[in-house]
Structures are given as C-alpha cells and as structure tokens.
C-alpha positions as CSV (number, residue, x, y, z in Angstrom):
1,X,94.7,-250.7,-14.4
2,X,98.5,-249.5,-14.4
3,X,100.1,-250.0,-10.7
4,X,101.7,-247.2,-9.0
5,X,104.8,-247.7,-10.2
6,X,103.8,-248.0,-13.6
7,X,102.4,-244.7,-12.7
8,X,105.6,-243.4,-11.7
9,X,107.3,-244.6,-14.5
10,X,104.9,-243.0,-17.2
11,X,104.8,-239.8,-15.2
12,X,108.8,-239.7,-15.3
13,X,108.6,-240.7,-19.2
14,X,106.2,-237.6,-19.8
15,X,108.4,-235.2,-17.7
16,X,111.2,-236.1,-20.0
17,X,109.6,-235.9,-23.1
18,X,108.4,-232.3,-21.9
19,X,111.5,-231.2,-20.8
20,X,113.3,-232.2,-24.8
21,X,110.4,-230.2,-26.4
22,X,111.3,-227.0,-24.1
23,X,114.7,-227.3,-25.6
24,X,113.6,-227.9,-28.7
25,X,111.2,-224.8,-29.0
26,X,112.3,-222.2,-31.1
27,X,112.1,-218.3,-29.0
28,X,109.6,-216.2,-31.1
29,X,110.1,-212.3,-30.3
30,X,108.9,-208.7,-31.4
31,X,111.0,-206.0,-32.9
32,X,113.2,-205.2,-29.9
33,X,114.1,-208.7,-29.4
34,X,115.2,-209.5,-32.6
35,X,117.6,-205.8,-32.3
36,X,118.7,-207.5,-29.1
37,X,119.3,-210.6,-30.8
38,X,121.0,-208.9,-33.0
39,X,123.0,-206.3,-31.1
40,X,121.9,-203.7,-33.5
41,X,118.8,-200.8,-33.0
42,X,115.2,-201.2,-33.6
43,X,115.4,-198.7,-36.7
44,X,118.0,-201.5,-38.1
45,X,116.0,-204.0,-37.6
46,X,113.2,-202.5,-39.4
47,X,115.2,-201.4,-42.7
48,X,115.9,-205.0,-43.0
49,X,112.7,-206.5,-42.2
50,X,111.4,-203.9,-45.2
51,X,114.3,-204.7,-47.4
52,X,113.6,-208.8,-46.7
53,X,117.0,-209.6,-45.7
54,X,115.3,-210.3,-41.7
55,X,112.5,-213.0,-42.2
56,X,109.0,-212.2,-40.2
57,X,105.5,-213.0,-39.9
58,X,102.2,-211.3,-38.7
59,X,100.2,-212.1,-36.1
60,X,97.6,-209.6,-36.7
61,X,99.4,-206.1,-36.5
62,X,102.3,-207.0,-34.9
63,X,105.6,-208.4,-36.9
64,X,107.4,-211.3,-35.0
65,X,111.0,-212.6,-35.6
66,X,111.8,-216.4,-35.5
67,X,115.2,-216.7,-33.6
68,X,117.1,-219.4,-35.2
69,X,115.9,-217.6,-38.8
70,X,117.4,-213.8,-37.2
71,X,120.5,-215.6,-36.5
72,X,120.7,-217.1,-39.7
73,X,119.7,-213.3,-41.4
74,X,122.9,-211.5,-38.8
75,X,125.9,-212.1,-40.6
76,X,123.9,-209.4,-43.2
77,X,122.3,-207.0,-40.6
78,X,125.6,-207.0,-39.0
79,X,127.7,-205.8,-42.2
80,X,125.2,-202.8,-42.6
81,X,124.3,-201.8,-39.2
C-alpha cells in the first residue's frame, strides 16, 4: 500500500511525464493548416502535395500534413509559391 506521500510523489512524476509528451507531440493538420504553416494558399499547397514535394497521408478521404515534415518540405514550396 503506497502512503500519501508516495501518492503525491507518483502523481507529480506522471504530471511531468505528461507534460514532456505534450511537447513532444508532433501537430497533425488538414490542407489549410499546412498553407498556414507555410504562408502560402491552399491551391499551393495542393500542386505540391500532387507533385510529392509536401509529404501527406490519408485518413479516409481527408489528406493530413505532418508539421515538422511541411516544415522540412518549405524551403521548396516557398521557391515556387
């Protein structure tokens, strides 16, 4: 049986460990958040995604954009938009 302030203790160790995952998450958007990501218009966006120069994945019909890969993918989009 843990005592209360064994208690406390794990409870604080779990908050932490929550808190470094949040951080840690990578932000998944649609189409208009990646061409705010970006700075550049949805059609943009789109003309890349087709050409393969902006990574993206399905879930079912909709296209979603990885942030940290857009990023990566903006030094292209932004020499063409």
């Amino acid at each position: 049986m843990l005592t209360p302030r064994e208690i406390e203790l794990l409870a604080d160790a779990i908050a932490e460990r929550m808190v470094a995952r949040a951080h840690d998450v990578d932000p998944v958007g649609d189409v208009h958040d990646c061409a705010r990501w970006l700075s550049v218009r949805v059609a943009t966006v789109e003309r890349h995604v087709r050409s393969g120069a902006i990574p993206s994945f399905k879930v079912g019909s909709c296209r979603r954009f990885r942030r940290s890969e857009v990023i990566r993918a903006g030094e292209v989009v932004h020499g063409d938009s």
